[in-house]
Backbone and ligand atoms as CSV (ligand in chain L), in Angstrom:
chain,resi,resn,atom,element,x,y,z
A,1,UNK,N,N,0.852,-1.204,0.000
A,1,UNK,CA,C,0.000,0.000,0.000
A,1,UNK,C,C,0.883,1.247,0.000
A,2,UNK,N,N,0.494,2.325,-1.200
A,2,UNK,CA,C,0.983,3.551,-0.646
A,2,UNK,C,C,0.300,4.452,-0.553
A,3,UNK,N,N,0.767,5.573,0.695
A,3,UNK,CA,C,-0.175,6.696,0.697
A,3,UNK,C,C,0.044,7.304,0.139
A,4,UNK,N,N,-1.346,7.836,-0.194
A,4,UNK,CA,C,-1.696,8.867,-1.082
A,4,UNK,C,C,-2.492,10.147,-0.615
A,5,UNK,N,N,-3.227,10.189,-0.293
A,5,UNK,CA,C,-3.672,11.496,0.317
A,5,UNK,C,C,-3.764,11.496,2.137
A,6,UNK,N,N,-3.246,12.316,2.745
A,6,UNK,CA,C,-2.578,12.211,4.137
A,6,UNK,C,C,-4.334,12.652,5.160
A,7,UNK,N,N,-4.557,12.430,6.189
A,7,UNK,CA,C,-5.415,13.002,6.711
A,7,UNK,C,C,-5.754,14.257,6.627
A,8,UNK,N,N,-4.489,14.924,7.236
A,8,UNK,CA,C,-4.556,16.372,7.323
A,8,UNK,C,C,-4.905,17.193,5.716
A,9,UNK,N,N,-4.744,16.681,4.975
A,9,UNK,CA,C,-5.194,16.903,3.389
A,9,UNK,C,C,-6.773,16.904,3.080
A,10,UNK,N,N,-7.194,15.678,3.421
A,10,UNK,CA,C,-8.971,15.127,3.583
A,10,UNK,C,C,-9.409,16.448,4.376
A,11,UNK,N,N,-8.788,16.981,5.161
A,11,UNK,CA,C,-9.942,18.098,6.359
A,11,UNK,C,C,-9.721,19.328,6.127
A,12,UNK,N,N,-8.252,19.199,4.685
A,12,UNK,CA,C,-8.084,20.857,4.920
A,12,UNK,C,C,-9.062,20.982,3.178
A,13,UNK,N,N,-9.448,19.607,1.707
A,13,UNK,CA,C,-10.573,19.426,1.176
A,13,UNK,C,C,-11.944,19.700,1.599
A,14,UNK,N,N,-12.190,19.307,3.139
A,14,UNK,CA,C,-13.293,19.488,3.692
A,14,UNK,C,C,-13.691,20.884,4.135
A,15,UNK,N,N,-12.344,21.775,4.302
A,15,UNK,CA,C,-12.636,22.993,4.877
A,15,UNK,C,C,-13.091,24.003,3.306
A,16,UNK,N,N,-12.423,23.232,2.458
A,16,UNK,CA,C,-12.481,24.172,1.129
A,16,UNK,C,C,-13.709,23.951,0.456
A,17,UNK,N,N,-14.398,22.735,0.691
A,17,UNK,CA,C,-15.616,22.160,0.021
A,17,UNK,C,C,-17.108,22.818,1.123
A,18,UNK,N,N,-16.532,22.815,2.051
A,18,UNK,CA,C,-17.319,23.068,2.985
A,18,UNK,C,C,-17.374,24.723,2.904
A,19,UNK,N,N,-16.506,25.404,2.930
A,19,UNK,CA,C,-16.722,26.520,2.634
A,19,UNK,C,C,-17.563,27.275,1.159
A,20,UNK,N,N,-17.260,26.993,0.084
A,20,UNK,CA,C,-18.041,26.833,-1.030
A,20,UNK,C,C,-19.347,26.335,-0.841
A,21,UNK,N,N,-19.863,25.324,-0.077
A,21,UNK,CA,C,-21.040,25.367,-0.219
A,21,UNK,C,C,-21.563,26.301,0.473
A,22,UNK,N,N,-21.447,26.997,1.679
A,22,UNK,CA,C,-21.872,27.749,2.854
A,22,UNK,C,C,-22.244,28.635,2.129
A,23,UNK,N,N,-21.318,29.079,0.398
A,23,UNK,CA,C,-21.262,30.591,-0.006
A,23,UNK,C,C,-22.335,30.084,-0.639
A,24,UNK,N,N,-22.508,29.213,-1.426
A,24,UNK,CA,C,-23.574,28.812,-2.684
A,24,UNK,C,C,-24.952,28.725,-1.988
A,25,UNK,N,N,-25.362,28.507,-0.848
A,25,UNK,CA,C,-26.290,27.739,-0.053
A,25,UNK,C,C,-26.762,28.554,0.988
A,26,UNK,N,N,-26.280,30.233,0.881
A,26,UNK,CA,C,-26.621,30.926,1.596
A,26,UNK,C,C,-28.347,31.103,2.043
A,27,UNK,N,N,-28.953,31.261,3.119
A,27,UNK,CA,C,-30.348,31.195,3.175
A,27,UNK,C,C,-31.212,30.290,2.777
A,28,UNK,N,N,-30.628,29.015,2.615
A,28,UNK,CA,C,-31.052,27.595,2.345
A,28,UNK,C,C,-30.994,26.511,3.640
A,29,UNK,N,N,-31.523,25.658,3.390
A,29,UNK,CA,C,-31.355,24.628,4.316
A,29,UNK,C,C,-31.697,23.266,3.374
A,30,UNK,N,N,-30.017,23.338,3.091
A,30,UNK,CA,C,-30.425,21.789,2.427
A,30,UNK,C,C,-29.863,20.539,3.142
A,31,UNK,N,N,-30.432,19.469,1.773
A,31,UNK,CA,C,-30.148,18.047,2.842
A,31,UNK,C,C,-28.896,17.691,2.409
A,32,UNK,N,N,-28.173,17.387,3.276
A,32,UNK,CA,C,-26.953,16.673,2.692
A,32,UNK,C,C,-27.045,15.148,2.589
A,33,UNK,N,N,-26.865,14.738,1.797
A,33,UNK,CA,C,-26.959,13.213,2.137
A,33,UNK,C,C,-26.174,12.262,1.553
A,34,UNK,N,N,-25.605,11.025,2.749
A,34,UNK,CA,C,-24.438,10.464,2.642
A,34,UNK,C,C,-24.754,9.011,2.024
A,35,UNK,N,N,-23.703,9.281,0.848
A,35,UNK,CA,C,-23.958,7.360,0.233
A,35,UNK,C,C,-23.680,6.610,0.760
A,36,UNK,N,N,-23.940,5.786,1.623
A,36,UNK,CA,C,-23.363,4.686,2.260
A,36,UNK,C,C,-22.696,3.024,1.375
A,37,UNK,N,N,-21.965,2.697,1.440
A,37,UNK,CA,C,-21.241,3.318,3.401
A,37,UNK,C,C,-20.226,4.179,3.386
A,38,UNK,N,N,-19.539,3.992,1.676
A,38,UNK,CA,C,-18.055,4.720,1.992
A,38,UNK,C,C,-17.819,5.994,1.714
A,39,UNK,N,N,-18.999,6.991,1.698
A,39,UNK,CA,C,-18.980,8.241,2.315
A,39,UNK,C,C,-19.222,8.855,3.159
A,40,UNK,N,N,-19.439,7.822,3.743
A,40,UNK,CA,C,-19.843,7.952,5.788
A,40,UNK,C,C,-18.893,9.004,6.761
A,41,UNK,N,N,-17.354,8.456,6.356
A,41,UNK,CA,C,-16.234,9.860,7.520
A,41,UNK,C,C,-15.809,10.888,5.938
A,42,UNK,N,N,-16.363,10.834,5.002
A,42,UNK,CA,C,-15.894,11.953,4.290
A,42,UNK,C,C,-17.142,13.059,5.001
A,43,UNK,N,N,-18.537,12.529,4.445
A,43,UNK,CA,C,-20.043,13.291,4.841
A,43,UNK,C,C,-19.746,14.051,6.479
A,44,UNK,N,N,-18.857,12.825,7.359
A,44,UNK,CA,C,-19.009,13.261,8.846
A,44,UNK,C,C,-18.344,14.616,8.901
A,45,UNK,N,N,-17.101,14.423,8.206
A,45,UNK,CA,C,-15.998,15.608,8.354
A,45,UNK,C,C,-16.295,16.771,7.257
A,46,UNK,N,N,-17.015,16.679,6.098
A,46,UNK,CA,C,-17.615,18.136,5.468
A,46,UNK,C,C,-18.636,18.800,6.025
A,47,UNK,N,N,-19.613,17.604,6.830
A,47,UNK,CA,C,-20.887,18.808,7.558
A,47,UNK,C,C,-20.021,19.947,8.776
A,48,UNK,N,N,-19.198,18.922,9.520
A,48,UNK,CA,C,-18.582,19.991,10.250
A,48,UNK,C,C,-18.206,21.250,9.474
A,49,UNK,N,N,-17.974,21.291,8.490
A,49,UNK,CA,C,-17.491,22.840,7.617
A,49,UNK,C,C,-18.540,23.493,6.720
A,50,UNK,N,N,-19.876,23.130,7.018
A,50,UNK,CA,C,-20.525,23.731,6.118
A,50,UNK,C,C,-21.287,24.383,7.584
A,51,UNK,N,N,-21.280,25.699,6.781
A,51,UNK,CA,C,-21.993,26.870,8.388
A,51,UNK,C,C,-23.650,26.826,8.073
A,52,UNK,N,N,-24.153,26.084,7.947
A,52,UNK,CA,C,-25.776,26.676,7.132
A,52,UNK,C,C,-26.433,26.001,8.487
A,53,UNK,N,N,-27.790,26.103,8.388
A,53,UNK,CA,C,-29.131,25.318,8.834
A,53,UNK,C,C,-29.225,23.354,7.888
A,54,UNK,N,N,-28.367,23.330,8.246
A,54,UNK,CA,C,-28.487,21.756,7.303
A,54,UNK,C,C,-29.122,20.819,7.768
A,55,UNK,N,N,-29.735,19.326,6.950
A,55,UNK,CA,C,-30.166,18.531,7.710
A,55,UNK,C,C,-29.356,17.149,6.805
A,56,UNK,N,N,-29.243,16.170,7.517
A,56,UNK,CA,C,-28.752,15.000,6.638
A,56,UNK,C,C,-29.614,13.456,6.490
A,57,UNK,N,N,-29.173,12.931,5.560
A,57,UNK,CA,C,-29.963,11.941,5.523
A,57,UNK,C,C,-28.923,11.094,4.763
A,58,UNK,N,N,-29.413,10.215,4.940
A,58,UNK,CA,C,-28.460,8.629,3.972
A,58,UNK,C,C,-29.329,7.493,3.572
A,59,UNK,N,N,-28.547,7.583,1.999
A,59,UNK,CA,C,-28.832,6.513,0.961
A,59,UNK,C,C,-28.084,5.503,0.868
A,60,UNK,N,N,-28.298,4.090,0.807
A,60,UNK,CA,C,-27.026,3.172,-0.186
A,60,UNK,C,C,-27.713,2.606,-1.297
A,61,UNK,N,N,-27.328,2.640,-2.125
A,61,UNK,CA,C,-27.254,2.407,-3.479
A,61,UNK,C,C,-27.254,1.663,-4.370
A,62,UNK,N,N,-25.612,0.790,-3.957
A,62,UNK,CA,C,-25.161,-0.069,-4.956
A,62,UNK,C,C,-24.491,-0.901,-4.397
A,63,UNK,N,N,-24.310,-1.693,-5.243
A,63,UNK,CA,C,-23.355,-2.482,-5.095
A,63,UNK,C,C,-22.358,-2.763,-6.119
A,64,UNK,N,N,-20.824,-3.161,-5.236
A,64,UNK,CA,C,-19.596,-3.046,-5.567
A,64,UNK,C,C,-18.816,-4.067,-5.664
A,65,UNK,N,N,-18.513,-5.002,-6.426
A,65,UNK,CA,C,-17.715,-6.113,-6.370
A,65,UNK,C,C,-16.239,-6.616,-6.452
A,66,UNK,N,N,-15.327,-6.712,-5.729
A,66,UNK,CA,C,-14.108,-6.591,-6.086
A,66,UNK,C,C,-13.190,-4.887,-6.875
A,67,UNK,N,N,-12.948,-5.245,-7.563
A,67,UNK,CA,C,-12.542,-3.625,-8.132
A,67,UNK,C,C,-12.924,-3.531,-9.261
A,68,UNK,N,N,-13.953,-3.779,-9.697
A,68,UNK,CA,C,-14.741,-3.459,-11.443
A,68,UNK,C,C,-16.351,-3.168,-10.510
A,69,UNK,N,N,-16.607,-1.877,-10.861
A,69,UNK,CA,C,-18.203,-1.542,-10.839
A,69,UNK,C,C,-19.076,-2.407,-11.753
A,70,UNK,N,N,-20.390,-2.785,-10.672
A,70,UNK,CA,C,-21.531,-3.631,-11.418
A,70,UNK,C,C,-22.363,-2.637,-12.316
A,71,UNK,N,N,-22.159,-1.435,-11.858
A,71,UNK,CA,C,-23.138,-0.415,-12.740
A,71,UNK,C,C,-24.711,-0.624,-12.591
A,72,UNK,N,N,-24.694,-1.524,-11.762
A,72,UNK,CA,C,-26.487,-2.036,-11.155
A,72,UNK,C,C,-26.682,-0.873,-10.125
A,73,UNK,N,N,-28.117,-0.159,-10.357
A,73,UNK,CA,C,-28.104,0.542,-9.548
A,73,UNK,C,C,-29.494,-0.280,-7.964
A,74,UNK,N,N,-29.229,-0.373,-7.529
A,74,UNK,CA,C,-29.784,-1.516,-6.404
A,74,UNK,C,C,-30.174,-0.098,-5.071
A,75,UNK,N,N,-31.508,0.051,-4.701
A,75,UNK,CA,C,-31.699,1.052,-3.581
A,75,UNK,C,C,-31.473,-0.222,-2.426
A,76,UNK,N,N,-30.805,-0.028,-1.323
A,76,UNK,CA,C,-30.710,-0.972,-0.353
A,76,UNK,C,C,-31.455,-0.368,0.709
A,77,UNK,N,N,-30.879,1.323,0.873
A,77,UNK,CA,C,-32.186,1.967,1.870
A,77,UNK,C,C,-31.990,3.031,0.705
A,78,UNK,N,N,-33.518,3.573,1.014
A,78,UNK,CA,C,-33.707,4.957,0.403
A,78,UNK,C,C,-33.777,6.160,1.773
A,79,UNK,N,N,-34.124,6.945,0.975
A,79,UNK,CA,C,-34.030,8.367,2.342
A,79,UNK,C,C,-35.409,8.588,3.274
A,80,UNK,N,N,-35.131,9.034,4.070
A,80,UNK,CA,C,-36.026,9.262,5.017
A,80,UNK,C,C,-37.110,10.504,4.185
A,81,UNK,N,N,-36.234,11.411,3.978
A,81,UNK,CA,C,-37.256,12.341,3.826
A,81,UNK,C,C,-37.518,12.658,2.378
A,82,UNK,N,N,-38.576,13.626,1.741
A,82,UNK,CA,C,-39.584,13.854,1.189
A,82,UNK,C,C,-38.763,14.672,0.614
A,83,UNK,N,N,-38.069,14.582,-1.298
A,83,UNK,CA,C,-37.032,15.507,-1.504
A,83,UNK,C,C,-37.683,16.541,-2.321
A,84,UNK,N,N,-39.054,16.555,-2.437
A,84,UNK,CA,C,-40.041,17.268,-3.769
A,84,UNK,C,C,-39.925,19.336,-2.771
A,85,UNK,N,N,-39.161,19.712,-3.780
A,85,UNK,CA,C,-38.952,21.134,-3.175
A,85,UNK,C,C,-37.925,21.886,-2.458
A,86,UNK,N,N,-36.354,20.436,-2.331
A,86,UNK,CA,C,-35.734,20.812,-1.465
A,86,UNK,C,C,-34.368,21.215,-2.073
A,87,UNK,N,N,-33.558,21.585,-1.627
A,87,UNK,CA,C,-32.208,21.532,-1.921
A,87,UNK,C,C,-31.060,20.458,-1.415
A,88,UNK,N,N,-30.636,19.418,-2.649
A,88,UNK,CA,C,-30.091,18.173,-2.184
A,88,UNK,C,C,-28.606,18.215,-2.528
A,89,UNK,N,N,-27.802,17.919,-1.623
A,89,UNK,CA,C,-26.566,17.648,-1.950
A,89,UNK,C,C,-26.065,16.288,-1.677
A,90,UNK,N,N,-25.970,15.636,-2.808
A,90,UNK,CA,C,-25.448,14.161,-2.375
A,90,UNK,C,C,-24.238,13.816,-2.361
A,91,UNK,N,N,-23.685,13.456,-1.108
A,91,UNK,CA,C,-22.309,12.996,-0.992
A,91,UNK,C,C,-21.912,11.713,-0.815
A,92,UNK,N,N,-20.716,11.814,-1.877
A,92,UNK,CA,C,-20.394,9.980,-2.600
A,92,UNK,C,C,-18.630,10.560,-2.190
A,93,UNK,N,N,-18.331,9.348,-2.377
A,93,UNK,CA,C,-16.474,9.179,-1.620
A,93,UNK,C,C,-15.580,9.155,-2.977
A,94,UNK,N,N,-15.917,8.414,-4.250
A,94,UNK,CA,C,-15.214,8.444,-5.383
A,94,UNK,C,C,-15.981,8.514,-6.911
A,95,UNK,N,N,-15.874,8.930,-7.688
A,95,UNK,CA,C,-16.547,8.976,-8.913
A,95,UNK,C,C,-15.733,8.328,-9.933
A,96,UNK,N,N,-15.983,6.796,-10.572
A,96,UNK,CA,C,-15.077,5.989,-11.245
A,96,UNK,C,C,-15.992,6.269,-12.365
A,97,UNK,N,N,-16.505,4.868,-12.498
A,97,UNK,CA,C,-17.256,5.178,-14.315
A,97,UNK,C,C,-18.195,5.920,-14.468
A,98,UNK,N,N,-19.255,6.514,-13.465
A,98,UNK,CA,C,-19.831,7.111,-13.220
A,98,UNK,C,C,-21.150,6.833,-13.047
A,99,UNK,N,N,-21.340,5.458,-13.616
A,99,UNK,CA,C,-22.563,5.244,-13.745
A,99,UNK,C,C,-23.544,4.903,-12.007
A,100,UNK,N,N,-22.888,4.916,-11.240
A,100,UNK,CA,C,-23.849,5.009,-9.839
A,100,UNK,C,C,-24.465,6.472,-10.037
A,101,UNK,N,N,-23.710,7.478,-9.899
A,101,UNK,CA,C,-24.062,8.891,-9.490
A,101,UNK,C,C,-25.192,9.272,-10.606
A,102,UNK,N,N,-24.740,8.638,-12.262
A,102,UNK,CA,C,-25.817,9.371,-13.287
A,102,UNK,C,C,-26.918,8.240,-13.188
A,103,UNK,N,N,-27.045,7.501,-12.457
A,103,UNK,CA,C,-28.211,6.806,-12.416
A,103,UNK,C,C,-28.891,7.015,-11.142
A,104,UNK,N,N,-28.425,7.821,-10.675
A,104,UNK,CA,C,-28.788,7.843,-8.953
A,104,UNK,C,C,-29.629,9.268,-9.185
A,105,UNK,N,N,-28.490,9.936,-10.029
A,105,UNK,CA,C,-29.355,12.014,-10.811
A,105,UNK,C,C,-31.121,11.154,-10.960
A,106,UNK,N,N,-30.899,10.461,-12.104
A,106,UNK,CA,C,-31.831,10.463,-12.813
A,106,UNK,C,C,-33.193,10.018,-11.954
A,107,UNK,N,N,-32.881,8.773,-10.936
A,107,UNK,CA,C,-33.988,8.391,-9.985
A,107,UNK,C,C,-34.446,9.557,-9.074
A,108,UNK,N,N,-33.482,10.271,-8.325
A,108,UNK,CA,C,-33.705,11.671,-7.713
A,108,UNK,C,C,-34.501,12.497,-8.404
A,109,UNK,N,N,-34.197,12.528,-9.501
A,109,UNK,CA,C,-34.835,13.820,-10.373
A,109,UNK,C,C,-36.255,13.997,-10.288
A,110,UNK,N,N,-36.823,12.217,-10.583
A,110,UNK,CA,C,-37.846,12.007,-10.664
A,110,UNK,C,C,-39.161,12.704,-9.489
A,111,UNK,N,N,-38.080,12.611,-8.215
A,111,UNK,CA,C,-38.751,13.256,-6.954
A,111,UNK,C,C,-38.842,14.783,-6.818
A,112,UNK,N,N,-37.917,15.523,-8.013
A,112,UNK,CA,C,-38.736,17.084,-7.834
A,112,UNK,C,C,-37.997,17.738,-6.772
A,113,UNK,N,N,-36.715,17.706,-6.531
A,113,UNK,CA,C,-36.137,18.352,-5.794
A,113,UNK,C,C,-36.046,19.815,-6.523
A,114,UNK,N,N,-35.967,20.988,-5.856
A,114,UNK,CA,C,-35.414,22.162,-6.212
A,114,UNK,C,C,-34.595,22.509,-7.114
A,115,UNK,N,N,-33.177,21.833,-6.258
A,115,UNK,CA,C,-32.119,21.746,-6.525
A,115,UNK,C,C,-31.088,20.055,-6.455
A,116,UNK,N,N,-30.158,19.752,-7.018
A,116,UNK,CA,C,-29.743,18.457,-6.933
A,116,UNK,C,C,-28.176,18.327,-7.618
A,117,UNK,N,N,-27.214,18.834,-6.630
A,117,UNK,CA,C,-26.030,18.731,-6.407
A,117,UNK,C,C,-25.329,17.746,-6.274
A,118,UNK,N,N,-23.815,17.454,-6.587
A,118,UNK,CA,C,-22.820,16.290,-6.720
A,118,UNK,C,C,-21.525,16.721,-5.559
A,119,UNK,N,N,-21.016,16.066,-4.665
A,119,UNK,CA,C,-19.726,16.495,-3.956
A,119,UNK,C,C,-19.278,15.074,-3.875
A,120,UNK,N,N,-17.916,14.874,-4.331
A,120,UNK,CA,C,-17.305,13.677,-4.342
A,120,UNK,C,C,-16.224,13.906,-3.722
A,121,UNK,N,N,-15.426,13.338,-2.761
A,121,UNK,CA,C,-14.371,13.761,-2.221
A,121,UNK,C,C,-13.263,13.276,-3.593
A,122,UNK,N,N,-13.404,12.229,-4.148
A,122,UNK,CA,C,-11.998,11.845,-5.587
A,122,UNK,C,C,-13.259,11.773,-6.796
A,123,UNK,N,N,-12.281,12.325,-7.341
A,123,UNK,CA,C,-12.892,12.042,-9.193
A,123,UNK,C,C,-11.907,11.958,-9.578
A,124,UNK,N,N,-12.018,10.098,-10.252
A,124,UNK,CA,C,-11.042,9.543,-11.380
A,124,UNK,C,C,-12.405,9.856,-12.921
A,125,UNK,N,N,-11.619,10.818,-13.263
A,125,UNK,CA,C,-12.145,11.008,-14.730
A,125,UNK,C,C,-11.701,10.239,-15.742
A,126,UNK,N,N,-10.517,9.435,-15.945
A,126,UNK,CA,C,-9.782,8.766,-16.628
A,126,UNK,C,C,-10.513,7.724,-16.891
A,127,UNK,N,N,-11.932,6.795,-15.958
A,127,UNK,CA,C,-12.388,5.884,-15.718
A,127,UNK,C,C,-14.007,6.063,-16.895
A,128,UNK,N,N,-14.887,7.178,-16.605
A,128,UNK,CA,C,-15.711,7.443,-17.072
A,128,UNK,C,C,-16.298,6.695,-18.497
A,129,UNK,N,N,-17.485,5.714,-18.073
A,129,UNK,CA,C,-17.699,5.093,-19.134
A,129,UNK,C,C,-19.099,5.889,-19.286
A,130,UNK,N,N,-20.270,6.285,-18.633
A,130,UNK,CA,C,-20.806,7.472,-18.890
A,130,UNK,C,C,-20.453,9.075,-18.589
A,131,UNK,N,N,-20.950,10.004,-19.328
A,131,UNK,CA,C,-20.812,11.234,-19.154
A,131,UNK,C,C,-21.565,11.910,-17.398
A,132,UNK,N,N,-20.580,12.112,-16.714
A,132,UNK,CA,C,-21.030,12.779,-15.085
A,132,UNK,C,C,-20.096,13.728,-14.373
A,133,UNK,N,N,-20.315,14.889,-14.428
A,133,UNK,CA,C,-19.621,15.395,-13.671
A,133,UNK,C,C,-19.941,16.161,-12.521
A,134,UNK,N,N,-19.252,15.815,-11.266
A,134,UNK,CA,C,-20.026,16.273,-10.085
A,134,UNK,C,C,-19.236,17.357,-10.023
A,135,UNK,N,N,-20.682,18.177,-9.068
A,135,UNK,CA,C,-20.328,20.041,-9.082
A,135,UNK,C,C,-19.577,20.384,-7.679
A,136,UNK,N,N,-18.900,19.327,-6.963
A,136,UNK,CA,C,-17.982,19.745,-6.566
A,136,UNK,C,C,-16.775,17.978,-6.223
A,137,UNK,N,N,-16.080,18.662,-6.348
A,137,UNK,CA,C,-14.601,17.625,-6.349
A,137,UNK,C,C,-13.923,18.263,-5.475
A,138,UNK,N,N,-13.515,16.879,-4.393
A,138,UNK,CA,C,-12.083,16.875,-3.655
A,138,UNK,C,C,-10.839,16.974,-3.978
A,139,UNK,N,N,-10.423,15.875,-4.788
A,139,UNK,CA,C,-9.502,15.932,-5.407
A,139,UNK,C,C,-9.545,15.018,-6.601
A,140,UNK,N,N,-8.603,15.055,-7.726
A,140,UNK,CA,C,-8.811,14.504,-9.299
A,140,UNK,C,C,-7.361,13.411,-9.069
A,141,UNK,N,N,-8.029,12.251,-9.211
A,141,UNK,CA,C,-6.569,11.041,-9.302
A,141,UNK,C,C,-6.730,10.454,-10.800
A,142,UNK,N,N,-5.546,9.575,-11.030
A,142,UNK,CA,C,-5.508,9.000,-11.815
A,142,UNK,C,C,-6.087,7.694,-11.869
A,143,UNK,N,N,-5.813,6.456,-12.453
A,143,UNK,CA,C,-6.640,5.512,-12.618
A,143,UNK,C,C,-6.448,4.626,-11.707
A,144,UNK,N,N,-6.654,4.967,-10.077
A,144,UNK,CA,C,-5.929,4.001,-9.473
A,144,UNK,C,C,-7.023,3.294,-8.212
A,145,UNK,N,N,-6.447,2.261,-7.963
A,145,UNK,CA,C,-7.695,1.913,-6.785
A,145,UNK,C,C,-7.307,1.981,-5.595
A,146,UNK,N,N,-7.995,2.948,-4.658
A,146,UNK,CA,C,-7.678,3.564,-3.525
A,146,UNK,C,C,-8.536,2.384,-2.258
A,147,UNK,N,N,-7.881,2.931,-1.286
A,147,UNK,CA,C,-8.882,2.044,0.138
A,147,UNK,C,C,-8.164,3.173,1.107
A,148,UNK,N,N,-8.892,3.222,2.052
A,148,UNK,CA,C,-9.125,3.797,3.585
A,148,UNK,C,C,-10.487,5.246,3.613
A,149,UNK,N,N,-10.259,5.806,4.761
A,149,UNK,CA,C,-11.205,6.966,4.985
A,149,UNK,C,C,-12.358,6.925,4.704
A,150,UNK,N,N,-13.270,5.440,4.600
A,150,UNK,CA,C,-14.498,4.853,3.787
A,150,UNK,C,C,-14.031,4.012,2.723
A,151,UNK,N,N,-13.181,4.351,1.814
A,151,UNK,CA,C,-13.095,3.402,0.493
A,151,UNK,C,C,-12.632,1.975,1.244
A,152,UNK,N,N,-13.497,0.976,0.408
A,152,UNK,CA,C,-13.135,-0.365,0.976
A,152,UNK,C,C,-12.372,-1.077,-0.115
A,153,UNK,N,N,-11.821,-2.510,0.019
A,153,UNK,CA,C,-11.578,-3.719,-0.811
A,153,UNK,C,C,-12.375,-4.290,-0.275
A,154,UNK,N,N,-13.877,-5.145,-0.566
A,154,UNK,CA,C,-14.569,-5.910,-0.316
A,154,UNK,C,C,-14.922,-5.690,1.212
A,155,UNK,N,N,-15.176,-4.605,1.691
A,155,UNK,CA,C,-15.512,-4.226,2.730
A,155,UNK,C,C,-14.726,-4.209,3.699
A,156,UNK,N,N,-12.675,-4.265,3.603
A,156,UNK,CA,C,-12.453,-3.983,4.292
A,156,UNK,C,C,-11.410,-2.507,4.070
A,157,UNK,N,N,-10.481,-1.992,5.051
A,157,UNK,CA,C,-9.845,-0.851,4.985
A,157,UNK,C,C,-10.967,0.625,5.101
A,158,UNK,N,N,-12.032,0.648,5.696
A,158,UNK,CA,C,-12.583,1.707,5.372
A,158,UNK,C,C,-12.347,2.461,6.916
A,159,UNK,N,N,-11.650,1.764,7.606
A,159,UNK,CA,C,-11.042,2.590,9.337
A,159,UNK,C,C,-9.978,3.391,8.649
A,160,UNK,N,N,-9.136,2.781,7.884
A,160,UNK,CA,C,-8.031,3.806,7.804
A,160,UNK,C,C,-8.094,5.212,7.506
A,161,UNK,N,N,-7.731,6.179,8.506
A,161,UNK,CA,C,-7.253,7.755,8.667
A,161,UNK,C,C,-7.274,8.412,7.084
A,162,UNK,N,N,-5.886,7.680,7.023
A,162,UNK,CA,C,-5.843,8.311,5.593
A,162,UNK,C,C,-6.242,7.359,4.223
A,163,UNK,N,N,-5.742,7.686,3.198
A,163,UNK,CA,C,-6.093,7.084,1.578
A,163,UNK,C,C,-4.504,6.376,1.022
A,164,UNK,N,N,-4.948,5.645,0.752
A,164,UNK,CA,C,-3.847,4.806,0.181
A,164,UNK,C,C,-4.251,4.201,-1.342
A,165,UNK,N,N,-3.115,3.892,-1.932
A,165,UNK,CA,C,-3.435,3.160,-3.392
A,165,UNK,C,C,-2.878,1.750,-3.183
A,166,UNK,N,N,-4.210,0.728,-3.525
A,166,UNK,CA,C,-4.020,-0.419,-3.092
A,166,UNK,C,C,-2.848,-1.304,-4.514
A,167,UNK,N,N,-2.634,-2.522,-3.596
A,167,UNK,CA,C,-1.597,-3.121,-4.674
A,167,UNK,C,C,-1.571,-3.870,-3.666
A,168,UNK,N,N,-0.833,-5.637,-4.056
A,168,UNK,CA,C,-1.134,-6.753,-3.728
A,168,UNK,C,C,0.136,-6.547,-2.433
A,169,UNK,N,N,0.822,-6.183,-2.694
A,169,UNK,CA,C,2.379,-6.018,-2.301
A,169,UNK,C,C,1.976,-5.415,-0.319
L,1,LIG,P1,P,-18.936,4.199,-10.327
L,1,LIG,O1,O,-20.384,3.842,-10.418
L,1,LIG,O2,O,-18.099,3.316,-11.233
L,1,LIG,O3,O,-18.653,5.662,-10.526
L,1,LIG,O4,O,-18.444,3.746,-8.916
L,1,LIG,C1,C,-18.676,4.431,-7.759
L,1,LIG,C2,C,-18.434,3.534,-6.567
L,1,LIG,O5,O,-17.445,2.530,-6.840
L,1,LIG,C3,C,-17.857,4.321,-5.428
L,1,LIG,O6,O,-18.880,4.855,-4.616
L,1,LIG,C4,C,-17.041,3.295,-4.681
L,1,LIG,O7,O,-17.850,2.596,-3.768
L,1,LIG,C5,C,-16.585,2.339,-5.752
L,1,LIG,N1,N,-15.212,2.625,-6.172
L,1,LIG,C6,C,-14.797,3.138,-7.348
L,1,LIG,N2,N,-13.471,3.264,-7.378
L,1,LIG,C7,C,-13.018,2.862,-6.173
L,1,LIG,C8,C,-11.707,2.778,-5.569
L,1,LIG,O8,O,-10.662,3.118,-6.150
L,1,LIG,N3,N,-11.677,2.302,-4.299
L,1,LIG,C9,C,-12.764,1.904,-3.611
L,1,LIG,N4,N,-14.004,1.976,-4.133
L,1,LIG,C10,C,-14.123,2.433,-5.400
């Protein structure tokens, strides 16, 4: 394993992402809501930086098999609340081929939100087998497969602090 993005990096992303929305989102109260599972300590550590009236909620989605996306979009839980009118920001941990997030737009849409926002803490664009780009990014990697800070290998490594790029070694 090597590291790749350090803790202190993830919170000083969170302070910059978090700040941007505060400006965009002024006199709003939107939902933030976390993809589960492996945007669970990214979602924990950006609400701390967003200054608004917020409320959160969590979705999971999909499912993930080894290191190739199924591109099945599978609701395992849906959200608590009622998104017809609101302002939604959905937060996901990595954006690979894309096809979770543009299939996830399109089911959302259907519910009539206001507004309906993207924050990914990594976007590998290099990967993209549909067209998606989320309206806010952590940071942009190359084609590589990461684990810790939420990202798993088959559900494990998602304790680790920081981000690492996995390899057998
Ligand atoms: P997409 O549908 O291909 O964009 O995949 C999105 C999901 O795949 C993410 O939410 C992750 O759960 C998983 N994923 C994609 N790349 C990685 C990676 O490098 N490490 C761990 N999980 C990944």
């Amino acid at each position: 394993m090597r590291l790749l993005i350090t803790h202190e990096e993830i919170v000083d992303i969170c302070k910059r992402l978090g700040f941007e929305i505060t400006q965009n989102y002024k006199g709003k109260t939107p939902l933030v809501v976390c993809v589960l599972k492996g945007a669970c300590p990214f979602h924990s550590e950006l609400i701390k930086h967003i200054d608004l009236d917020l409320e959160v909620d969590y979705i999971q989605v999909s499912s993930y098999l080894g290191t190739e996306s199924t591109g099945v979009i599978n609701f395992k839980k849906d959200l608590e609340f009622d998104i017809a009118g609101r302002d939604i920001i959905i937060v996901e941990d990595i954006v690979d081929s894309g096809l979770t997030l543009s299939k996830l737009k399109l089911e959302l849409q259907k519910r009539k939100p206001s507004s309906l926002k993207f924050v990914s803490l990594l976007d590998k664009p290099s990967k993209r087998k549909v067209e998606f780009k989320p309206d806010y990014v952590g940071k942009t990697i190359d084609d590589l497969f990461v684990i810790g800070f939420g990202l798993d290998l088959d559900e494990k490594y998602r304790n680790l602090k920081d981000i690492y790029v996995f390899n057998q070694d």
